[in-house]
C-alpha positions, 0 to 999 in steps of 0.5 A: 340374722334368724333368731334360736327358735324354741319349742316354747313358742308353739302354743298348746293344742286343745285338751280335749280328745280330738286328733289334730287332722290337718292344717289349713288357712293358718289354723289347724282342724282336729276331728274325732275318731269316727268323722277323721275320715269323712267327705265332710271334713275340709282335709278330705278333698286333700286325701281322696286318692290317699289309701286308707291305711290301719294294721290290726295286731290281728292282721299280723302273721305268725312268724313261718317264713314264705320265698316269694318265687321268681324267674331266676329260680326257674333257671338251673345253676351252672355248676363250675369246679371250684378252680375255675370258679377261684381263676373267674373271680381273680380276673374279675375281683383280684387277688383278695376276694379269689382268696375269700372264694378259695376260703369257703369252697370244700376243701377236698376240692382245692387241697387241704394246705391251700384251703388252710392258707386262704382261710388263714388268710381271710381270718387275717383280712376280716380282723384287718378291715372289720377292726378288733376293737369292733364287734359284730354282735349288737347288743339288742337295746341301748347305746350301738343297738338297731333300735337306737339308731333306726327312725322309728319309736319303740321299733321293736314293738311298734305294729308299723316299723318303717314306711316309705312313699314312691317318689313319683306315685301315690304308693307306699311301703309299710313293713311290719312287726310280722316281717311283712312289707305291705303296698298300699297305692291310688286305685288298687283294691287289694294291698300287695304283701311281699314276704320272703325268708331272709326279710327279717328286721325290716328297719329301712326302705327306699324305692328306686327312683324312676323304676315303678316297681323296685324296692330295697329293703335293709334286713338282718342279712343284707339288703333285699331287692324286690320287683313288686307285681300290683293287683290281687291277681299277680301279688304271686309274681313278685319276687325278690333276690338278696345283696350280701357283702361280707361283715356287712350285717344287719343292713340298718339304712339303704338309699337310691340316688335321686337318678336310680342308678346307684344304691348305698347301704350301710351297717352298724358293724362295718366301717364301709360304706357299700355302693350296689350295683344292682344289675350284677349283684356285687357291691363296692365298699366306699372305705374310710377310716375312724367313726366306727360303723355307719348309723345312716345314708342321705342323699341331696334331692340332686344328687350331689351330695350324700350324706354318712353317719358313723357311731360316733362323733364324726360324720362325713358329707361327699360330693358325688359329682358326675365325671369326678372322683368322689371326695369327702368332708369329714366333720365332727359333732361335740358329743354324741352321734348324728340322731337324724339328718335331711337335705331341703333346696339348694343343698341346705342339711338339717342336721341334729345330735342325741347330745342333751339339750338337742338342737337343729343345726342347718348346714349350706352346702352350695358352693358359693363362687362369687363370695369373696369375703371371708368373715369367718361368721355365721354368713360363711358357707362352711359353718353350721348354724343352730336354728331350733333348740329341742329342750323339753318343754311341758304344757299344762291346763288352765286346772293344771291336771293334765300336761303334754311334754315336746322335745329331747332326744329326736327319734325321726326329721323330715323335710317336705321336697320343697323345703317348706316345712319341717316334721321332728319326732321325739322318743319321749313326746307323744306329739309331732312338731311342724315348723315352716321354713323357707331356703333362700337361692344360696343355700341358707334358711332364710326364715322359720317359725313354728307351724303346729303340734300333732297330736293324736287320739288319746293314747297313741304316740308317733311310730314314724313320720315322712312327708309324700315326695310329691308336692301338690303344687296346684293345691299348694298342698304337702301332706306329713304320712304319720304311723302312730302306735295303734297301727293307724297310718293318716295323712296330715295335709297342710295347705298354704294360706288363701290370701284375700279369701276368707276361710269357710265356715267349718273353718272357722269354727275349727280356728276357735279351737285352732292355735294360730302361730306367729314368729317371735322376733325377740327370741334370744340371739343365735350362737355359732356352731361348735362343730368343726371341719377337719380337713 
């Protein structure tokens, strides 16, 4: 049985200025500013085809708008009568939504009493679905705002605002304050800049699956589909078009299924879950009751589970398997909300809450069909099992003048593809913590211990972290991106032990000031899950 991990059992990084820059042969490497990026640097065979990535508050454009132009803009729309265009959506959509359309048309168009009805009775429908008790206005900061729920620290002054890697391509997105998304990819000499009118708080991006080009981004009006055009000559060619669906605003997550074929959003206001279908521009809500509005989506890497958070104490697990109707577990936490969530192999869910002490609970879901004892214990495959307690820990010097505070409240968590190692960013710690993991073939965590502590140069703090998808399985290598507050966006390799070889001699000298960490097997006992399925 796996013992509690604690943060304590990290030891300190070195009190000096340095930046930790990777990890390698057991031992983490810490450069200064000016030699982080040089070829004599052992990480640097790691990053060659890796972009370099810094944005400069002087890189950030004023606040005008620009509609990037695409084809569906050459063609003149046809314009129908309001009756015809109400009869086509009832045929299409029913009754309710010819309603909503009847609604917002003139009402010269369609008689004054029809017009009054259907407005009525939209009114009437929106109090229904939305909730009266639930309010569309967010505050700006605090408890229900974007930037409680978002994965970045301090988004709304933080230079990078959220950053995501294709996942089949050295490629990466990076949205800025200026509402600007940025591609920074291997072999291109200018840096696409996608902006657009409606692409205001950027909070979430996810690249679709399969597709090269296609990027959806959660803005304050909905989501954003943009097909992007590489290469300084035809950044002009990309173009964009926006998915609205009706109190679904601001769009705080969206996420591609790992096939591409569908995409999920979700927002703070609205207690529906819309499933996209892109192609149309229409949008089907994925209704359940309680939780208030949707924090978060998260999919497994297969596809077959996708995972909901809600506001509140309940979060819901559903089984997307194909050729069956979709069905859901409804679980709940003791306090607080799901802070952040992600899925390793063989359906294994990380999972940790805002409640105070923080932990890291892991959830099996693989069904397991030759299991025939039901214990009811930690084995069982329906209960969460806390495997790392987040309380704040201090490490101080040897003079006792400086210190350095890990843990609390997780602002960001990712799992590398392969389930090897786990990345947590806290609102409060200006280091990133990496523990290495291991997932057994029945879906439960097998093993963990603390790899190492990333710091960065003196002043700066994490904004957002996310591993590359594709793991270097050749090198044995996988790589944490980390955006920090200066804008400086590096990538942190972490390269398997060589077994029977002995380390460079740069490698040594590094490992004098390295931490080498080791699993302690007298950590206190693990305590059973309090979170409970409701069935």
């Amino acid at each position: 049985m796996l013992k509690l991990l604690s943060l304590r059992d990290f030891e300190s990084p070195p009190w000096n200025e340095l930046a930790t820059a990777s990890f390698i042969n057991n031992a983490a490497l810490y450069s200064a500013p000016n030699d982080i990026e040089k070829e004599s640097q052992p990480h640097f065979n790691h990053l060659r085809d890796f972009p370099a990535i810094c944005i400069t508050p002087d890189m950030l454009a004023t606040r005008e708008t620009h509609r990037t132009i695409g084809a569906r803009d050459l063609f003149l729309p046809v314009q129908d009568s309001a009756f015809k265009k109400i009869v086509s959506i009832w045929r299409e959509k029913g009754v309710l939504e010819a309603i909503r359309t009847a609604a917002g048309e003139n009402p010269s168009e369609i008689t004054l009493p029809v017009h009054w009805l259907a407005a009525r009775i939209t009114q009437i429908l929106d109090v229904i679905e939305r909730g009266s008790f639930w309010s569309s206005v967010l505050p700006p900061t605090g408890s229900g705002s974007i930037v409680d729920v978002v994965f970045t620290r301090d988004w709304l002054i933080a230079l990078v605002r959220c950053i995501a890697w294709h996942p089949h391509c050295i490629r990466i997105a990076v949205a800025t304050r200026d509402d600007r998304i940025r591609i920074f990819s291997t072999g291109n000499i200018g840096t696409a800049t996608l902006r657009h009118s409606g692409q205001k708080s950027v909070c979430c991006m996810s690249w679709r699956p399969h597709a090269g080009r296609e990027l959806a981004a959660a803005c304050q009006n909905g989501v954003l589909i943009w097909t992007v055009e590489l290469g300084a000559a035809s950044n002009s060619l990309s173009h964009a078009f926006m998915l609205k669906y009706r109190n679904h605003a601001p769009v705080t997550s969206v996420s591609w299924g790992p096939q591409g074929d569908i995409l999920v959003s979700c927002s703070l206001t609205d207690m529906n879950m819309i499933i996209w279908d892109v192609a149309k521009e229409s949008g089907v809500p994925l209704k359940r009751v309680g939780g208030g509005g949707l924090c978060f989506t998260r999919w497994s890497s297969c596809g077959s589970r996708l995972l909901a958070t809600t506001c509140r104490k309940v979060f819901r697990v559903w089984n997307t398997g194909v050729g069956t109707p979709w069905t859901t577990e409804r679980w709940t936490v003791p306090s607080g909300r799901v802070a952040a969530a992600c899925f390793g192999p063989n359906l294994t869910l990380l999972f940790t809450s805002t409640e105070d002490p923080a932990m890291v609970f892991s959830l099996p879901l693989q069904e397991q069909i030759f299991d025939v004892k039901k214990s009811g214990t930690l084995n069982d495959t329906k209960v969460a099992a806390p495997l790392i307690d987040l309380s704040r820990v201090t490490f101080s010097s040897d003079e006792g003048d400086l210190d350095y505070t890990v843990g609390g409240r997780v602002v960001s968590m990712d799992w590398d593809s392969v389930g090897k190692y786990l990345a947590i960013m806290f609102q409060d710690s200006p280091m990133v913590a990496i523990f290495k993991t291991k997932v057994g073939s029945i879906s439960r965590i097998t093993e963990v211990k603390p790899l190492c502590l990333v710091k960065g140069f003196p002043g700066e703090v994490p904004s957002c972290i996310q591993f590359y998808p594709n793991y270097q399985r050749n090198n044995d290598v996988s790589i944490l991106t980390i955006a920090w507050n200066s804008g400086s966006v590096r990538h942190f390799p972490i390269v398997d032990e060589v077994n029977g070889e002995m380390q460079t001699d740069t490698c040594k000298a590094a490992a004098i000031l390295s931490n080498t960490f080791t699993y302690n097997d007298d950590l206190q006992a693990s305590l059973y899950s309090s979170f409970s399925l409701i069935q």
